[in-house]
N, C-alpha and C positions, 0 to 999 in steps of 0.2 A: 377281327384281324388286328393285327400289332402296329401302331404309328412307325415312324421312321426309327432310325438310331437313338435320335438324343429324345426320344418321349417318354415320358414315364411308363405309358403301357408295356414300350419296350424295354425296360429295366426292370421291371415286376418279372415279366417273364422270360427274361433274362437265366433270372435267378431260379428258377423251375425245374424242376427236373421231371417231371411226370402230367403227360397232358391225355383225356381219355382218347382225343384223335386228332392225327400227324396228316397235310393237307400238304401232297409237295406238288411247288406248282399252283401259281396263281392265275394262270388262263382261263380262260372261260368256264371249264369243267371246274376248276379245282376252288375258284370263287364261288361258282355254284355249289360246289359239296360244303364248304366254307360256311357261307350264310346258313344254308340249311340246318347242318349240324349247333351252330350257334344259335338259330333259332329255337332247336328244339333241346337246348342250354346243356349242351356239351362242350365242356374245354377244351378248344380247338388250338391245334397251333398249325400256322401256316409259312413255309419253309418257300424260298425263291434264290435261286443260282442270281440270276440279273445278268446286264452283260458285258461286267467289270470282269 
C-alpha cells in the first residue's frame, strides 16, 4: 500500500501508469486482497474515495 500524499511511495506511483492489479477500497476485503496480492509480488495499487 502507498503512504499518504507527501511520501515518496506516493509519488513514485504517482507517476505510473500501469499496475498488474487495481484494489478499490481499503476495508476489510480489499486490505485483504491487497496484502495478499503484494505478497505474492504483484503490483498492486489501492484506490480509497475517503470522506472528504
Amino acid at each position: 500500500m502507498l503512504g499518504g500524499a507527501g511520501s515518496r511511495t506516493f509519488a513514485a506511483a504517482a507517476s505510473r501508469t500501469h499496475f498488474r492489479a487495481l484494489v478499490i477500497g481499503s476495508g476489510f476485503g480489499g486490505s485483504v486482497a491487497a496484502l495478499r496480492l503484494g505478497q505474492a509480488g504483484v503490483d498492486t495499487l489501492v484506490v480509497e474515495r475517503g470522506r472528504e
